[in-house]
N, C-alpha and C positions, 0 to 999 in steps of 0.2 A: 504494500500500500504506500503509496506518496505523503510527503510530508502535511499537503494538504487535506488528504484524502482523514489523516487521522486525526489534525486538528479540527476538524467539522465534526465528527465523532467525540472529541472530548470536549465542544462546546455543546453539542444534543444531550451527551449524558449530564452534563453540570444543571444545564435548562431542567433537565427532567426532574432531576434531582430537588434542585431550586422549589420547583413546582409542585413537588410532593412534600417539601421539611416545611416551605413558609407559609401555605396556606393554614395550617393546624395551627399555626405558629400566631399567625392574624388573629386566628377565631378565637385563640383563649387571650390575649389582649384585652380583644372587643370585649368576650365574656366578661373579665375582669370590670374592664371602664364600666359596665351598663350593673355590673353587682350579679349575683346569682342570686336566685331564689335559693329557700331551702334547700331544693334536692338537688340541687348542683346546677352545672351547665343545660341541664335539659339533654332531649334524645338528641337533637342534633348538636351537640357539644358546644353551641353558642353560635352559630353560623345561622341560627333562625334570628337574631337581634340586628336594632339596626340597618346599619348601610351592609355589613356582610351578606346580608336576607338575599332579598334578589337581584341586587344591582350588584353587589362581592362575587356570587356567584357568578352573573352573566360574564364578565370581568375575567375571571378564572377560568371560565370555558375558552372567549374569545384567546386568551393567551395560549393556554393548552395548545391549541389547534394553529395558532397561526406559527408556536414553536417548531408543531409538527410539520407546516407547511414548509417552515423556511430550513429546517431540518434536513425534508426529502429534496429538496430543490437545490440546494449547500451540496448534499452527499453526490448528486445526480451532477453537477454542474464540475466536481472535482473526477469521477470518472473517468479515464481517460479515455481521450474517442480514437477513433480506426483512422491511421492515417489514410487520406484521400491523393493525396501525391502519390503521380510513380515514382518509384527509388530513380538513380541518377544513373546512369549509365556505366559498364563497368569499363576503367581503361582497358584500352588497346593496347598494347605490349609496346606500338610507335609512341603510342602518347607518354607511358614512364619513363621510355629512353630520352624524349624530347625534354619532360620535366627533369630528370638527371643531369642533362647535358646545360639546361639552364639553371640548376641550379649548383654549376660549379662540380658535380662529383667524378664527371668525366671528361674527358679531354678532348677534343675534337677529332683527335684519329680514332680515339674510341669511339666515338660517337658516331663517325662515316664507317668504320668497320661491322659495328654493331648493326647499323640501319641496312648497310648491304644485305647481311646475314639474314636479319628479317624479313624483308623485300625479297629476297632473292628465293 
């Protein structure tokens, strides 16, 4: 995997994570601030008080989802895609002696001897 491919991965799992430790985390706050009745936080554990009620909730879903969207979209966009280019041509045997000979590794009698050889 790409260096990218695993940093998208460990920002999806931290989101997730985020997403599952701070919400709880919210609702006994709010519980707290609003007081409990006697029997505690109630069945919904405090998340029925409040702004938590149904606007914290809607909030929490919309994040959810839009983590996951941007999660699958992140993961898919790091993917690596199928090269479309044809590979490049492979040298000709003329063409390494041509590159050798310009760049200094052979001499020019080598060079004429060498290309006869091949030509010929």
């Amino acid at each position: 995997m790409g260096k990218k491919r695993w940093v998208v991965l460990l920002v999806g799992l931290a989101l997730l994570a985020a997403l599952l430790v701070v919400p709880p985390l919210i609702g006994a706050a709010v519980g707290h601030s609003f007081g409990w009745g006697m029997m505690g936080p109630g069945m919904m554990g405090g998340w029925g008080y409040g702004l938590m009620g149904g606007l914290g909730m809607v909030l929490f879903w919309v994040l959810v989802i839009g983590a996951i969207v941007w999660f699958v979209q992140a993961a898919s966009s790091a993917a690596p895609r199928a090269v479309t280019a044809t590979a490049a041509a492979p040298e000709s045997p003329l063409d390494i002696l041509k590159r050798r000979f310009a760049l200094g590794e052979i001499t020019k009698e080598q060079y004429d001897e060498m290309r006869r050889t091949l030509e010929g």
